[in-house]
N, C-alpha and C positions, 0 to 999 in steps of 0.2 A: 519963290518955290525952291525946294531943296533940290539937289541933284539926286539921278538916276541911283547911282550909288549909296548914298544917304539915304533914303529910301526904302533900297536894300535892308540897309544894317537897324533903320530902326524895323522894320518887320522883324529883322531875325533875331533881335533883341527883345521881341515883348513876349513875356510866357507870364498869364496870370494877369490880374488886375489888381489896384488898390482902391478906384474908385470906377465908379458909372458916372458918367456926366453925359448929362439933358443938355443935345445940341437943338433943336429945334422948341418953340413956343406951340406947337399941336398936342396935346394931352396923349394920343392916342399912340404917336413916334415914338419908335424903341431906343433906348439908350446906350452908348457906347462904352464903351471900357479905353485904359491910358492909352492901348497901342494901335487901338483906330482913329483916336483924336489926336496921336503923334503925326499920323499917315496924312489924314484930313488935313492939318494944320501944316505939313512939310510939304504936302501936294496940294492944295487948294482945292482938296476936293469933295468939299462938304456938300457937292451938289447929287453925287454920288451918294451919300444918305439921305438925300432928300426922295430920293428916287425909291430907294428901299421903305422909306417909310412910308410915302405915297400909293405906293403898290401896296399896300396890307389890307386896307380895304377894296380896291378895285379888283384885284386880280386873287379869286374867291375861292381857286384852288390849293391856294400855298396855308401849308401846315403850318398854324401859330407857333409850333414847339418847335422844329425842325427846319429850316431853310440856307441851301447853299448859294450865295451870291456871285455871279465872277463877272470881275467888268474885262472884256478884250476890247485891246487897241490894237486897227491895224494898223500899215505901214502910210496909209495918205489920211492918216490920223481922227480918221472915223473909229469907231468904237461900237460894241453891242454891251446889253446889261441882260445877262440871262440868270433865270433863277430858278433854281430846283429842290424840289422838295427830297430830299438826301440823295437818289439818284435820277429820279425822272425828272427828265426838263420841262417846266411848266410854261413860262412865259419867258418874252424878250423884248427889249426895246430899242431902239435903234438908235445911234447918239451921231450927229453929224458931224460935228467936230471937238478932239478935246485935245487940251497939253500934258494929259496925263503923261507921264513919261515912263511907267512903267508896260509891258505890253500885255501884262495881265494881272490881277488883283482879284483873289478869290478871297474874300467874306463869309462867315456865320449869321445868320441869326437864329437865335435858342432862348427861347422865352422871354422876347421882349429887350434882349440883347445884344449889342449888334458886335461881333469880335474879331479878332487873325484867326486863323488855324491854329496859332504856336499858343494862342491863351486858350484853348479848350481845353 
């Protein structure tokens, strides 16, 4: 795992994509663009897509075109995944413990897309 800082620099480093890549074998799972797969792959946290994809069918209120992701970590390193459809908070899930090391990670997804902020 990359450090907190590294991190950092690749979020505020990725504007724009060159490719999508298909992280999961589910047909239905959206696909990422370079500077979520830098995030996932520098923070190991591909489980945190997992999550987002899993919810697309179960949780029946979130707009297929529009959805805002934010994972918060708090301090005894528990964590929530709340997701909103552009401002109203729809659903939330509870994460018991994780090593994310950032204390907050807010997400796009936009038609099937999963992005940073900085590539919209």
């Amino acid at each position: 795992m990359k450090s907190k800082q590294e991190i950092v620099d690749l979020i505020s480093h990725a504007h724009g994509t060159e490719h999508y890549h298909k992280y999961s074998p589910f047909p239905a799972y959206p696909v990422i663009t370079d500077g979520v797969k830098a995030v996932a792959e520098a923070a190991g946290c591909y489980w945190l897509l997992d999550i987002i994809g899993s919810c697309q069918k179960r949780w029946k209120k979130l707009d297929p075109h529009f959805q805002v992701w934010k994972l918060v970590v708090k301090s005894d390193k528990s964590a929530s995944v709340r997701a909103y459809n552009d401002t109203d908070h729809v659903r939330s899930q509870a994460i018991e413990f994780t090593d994310f090391p950032l204390e907050e990670l807010k997400l796009f997804l936009i038609d099937g897309v999963i992005l940073l902020p900085n590539e919209y």
